[in-house]
C-alpha positions as CSV (number, residue, x, y, z in Angstrom):
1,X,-48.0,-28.4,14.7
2,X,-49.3,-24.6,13.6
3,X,-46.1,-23.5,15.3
4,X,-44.1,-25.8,13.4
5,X,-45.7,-24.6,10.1
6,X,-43.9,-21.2,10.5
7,X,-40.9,-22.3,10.4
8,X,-41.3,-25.3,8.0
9,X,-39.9,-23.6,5.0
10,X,-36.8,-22.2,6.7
11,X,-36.2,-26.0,7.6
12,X,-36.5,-27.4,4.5
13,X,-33.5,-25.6,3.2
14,X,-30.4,-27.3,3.6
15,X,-28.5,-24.3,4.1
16,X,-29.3,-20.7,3.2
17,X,-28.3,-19.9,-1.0
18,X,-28.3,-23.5,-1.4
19,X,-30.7,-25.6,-3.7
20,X,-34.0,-26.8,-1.5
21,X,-33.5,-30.2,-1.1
22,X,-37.0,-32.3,-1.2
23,X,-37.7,-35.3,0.8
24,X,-36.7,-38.0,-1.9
25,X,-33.5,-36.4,-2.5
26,X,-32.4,-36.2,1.5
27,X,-30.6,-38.8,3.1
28,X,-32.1,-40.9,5.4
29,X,-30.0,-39.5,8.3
30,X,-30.9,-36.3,6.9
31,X,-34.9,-36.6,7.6
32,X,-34.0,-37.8,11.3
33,X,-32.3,-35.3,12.1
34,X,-34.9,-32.8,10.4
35,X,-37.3,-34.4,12.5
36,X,-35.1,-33.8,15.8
37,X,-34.8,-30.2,14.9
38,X,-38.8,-30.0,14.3
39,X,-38.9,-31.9,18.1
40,X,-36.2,-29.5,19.1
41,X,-38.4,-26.2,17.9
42,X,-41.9,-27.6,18.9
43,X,-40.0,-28.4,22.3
44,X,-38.5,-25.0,22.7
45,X,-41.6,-23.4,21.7
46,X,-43.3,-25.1,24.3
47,X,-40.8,-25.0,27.3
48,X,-38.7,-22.2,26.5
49,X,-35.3,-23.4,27.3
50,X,-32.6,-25.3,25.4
51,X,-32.2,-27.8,27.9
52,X,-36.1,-28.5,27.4
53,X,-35.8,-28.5,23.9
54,X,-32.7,-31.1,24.1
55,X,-34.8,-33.1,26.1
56,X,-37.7,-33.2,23.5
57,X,-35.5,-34.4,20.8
58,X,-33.4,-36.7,22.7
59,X,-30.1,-35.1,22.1
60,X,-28.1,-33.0,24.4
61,X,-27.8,-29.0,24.8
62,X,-24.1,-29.2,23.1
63,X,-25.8,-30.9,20.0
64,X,-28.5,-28.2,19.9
65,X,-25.8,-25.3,19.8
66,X,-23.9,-27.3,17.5
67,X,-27.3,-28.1,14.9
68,X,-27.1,-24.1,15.1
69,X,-23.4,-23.4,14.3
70,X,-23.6,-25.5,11.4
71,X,-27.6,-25.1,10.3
72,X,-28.3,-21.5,9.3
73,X,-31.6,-22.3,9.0
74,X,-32.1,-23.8,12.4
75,X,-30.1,-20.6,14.3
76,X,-32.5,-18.2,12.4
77,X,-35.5,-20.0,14.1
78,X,-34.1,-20.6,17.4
79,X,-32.6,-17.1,17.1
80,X,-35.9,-15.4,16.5
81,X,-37.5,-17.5,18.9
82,X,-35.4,-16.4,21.7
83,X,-35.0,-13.1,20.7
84,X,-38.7,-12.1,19.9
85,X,-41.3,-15.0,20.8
86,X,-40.1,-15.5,24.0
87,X,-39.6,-11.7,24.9
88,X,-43.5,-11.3,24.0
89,X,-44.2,-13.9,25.9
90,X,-42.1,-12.8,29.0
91,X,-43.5,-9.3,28.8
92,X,-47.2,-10.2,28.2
93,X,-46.3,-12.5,31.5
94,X,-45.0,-9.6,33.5
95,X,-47.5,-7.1,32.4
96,X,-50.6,-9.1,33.4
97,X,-49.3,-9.9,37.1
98,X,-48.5,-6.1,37.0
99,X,-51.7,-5.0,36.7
100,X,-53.4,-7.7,38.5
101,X,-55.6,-6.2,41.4
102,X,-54.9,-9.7,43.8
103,X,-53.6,-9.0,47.2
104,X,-52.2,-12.4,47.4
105,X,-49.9,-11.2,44.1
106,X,-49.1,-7.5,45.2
107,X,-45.8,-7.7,46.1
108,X,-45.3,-9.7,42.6
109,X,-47.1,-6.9,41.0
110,X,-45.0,-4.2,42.4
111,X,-41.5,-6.4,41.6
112,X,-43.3,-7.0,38.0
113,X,-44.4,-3.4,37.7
114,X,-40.7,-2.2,38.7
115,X,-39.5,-4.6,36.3
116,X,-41.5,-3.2,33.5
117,X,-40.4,0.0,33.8
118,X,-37.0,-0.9,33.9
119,X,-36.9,-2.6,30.5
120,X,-39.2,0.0,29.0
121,X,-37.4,3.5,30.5
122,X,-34.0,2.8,31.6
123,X,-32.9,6.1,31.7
124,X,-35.4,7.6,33.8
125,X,-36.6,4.3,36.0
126,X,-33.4,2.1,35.8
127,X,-30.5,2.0,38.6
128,X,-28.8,5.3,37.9
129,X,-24.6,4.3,38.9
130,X,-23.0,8.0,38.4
131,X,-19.1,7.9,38.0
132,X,-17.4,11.3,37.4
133,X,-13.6,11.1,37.6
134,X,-11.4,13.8,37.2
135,X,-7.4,12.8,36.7
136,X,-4.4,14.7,35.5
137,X,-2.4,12.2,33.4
138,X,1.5,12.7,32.9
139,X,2.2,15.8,35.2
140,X,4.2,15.1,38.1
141,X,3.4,16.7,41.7
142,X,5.9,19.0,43.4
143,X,5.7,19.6,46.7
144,X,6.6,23.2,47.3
145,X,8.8,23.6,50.4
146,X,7.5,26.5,51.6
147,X,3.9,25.8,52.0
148,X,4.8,22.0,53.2
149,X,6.7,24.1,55.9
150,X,3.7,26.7,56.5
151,X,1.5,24.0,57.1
152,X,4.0,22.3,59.8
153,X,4.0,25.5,61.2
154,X,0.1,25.9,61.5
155,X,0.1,22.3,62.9
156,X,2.6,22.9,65.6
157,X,0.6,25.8,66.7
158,X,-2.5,23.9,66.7
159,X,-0.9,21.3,68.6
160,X,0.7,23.8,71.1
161,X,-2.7,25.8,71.5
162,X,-4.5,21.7,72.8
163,X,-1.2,21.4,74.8
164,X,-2.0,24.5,76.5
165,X,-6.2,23.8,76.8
166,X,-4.8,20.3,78.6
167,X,-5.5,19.7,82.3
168,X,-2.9,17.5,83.7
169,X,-4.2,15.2,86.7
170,X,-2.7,13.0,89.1
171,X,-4.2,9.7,89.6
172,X,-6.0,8.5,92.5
173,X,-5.8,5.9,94.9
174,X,-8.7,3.7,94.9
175,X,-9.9,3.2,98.6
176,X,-10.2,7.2,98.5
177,X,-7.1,8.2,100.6
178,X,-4.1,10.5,99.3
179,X,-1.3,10.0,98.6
180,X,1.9,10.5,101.2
């Protein structure tokens, strides 16, 4: 319930820069669904997902993302949940099997470790994908005639030099006698 208390005031507003809106004044379909979203938040606290959160306050995902399209309220907390809380939470997670001195876990603290590093220092520990193009945009090629035909020329005399390094052979017969 202590989680819930930090984000009871931004749920007891109807909408942001609208009036607060007490219990006796709400509707009674009102305070259900207040209490759904409370489920929804506790639930997400909890679990971390959406579709845990759902769950909790027996209403589908599509119902959550819709509670935040329409609640600004409820986004803000979900919103800062995902964004920070659960980022913390992740980190923290990471960090401690990263430093943890268990065999058993050291391949998980080396992935973790990498991991870490990663997020904190991209530009000197993340994967580095270097692209360097270099393009000429609206010129056209011309092909000048006289070096196309100088380089003909030095491949024919390439061509003629292996011609002239060539051994030509007869084949032989198989059972080891010539030929007549």
């Amino acid at each position: 319930m202590e989680q819930y208390e930090k984000v009871a005031p931004l749920l007891a507003l109807a909408d942001l820069g609208k009036a607060v809106k007490t219990a006796d004044t709400l509707k009674p379909g009102e305070i259900k669904r207040r209490e759904l979203k409370r489920r929804a938040v506790d639930a997400l606290r909890e679990h971390g997902t959406i579709g845990h959160a759902a769950a909790a306050a027996g209403v589908s995902p599509s119902t959550l993302y819709r509670w935040r399209d329409q609640d600004e309220a409820f986004n803000q907390v979900v919103t800062e949940f995902l964004n920070v809380d659960l980022v913390d939470t992740l980190v923290s997670s990471m960090y401690s099997i990263a430093t943890n001195t268990d065999p058993k876990l050291a391949n998980a603290a080396v992935k973790a470790g990498e991991f870490l590093l990663k997020a904190y220092d991209r530009d000197t520990f993340g994967d580095q994908i270097k692209t360097e193009v270099n393009q000429t945009v609206n010129h056209m090629v011309q092909v000048v005639h006289s070096v196309r035909d100088t380089m003909r020329e030095e491949q024919a005399a390439k061509i003629a030099r292996l011609q002239e390094r060539t051994i030509t052979v007869e084949p032989s017969n198989s059972d080891g006698k010539e030929k007549e």
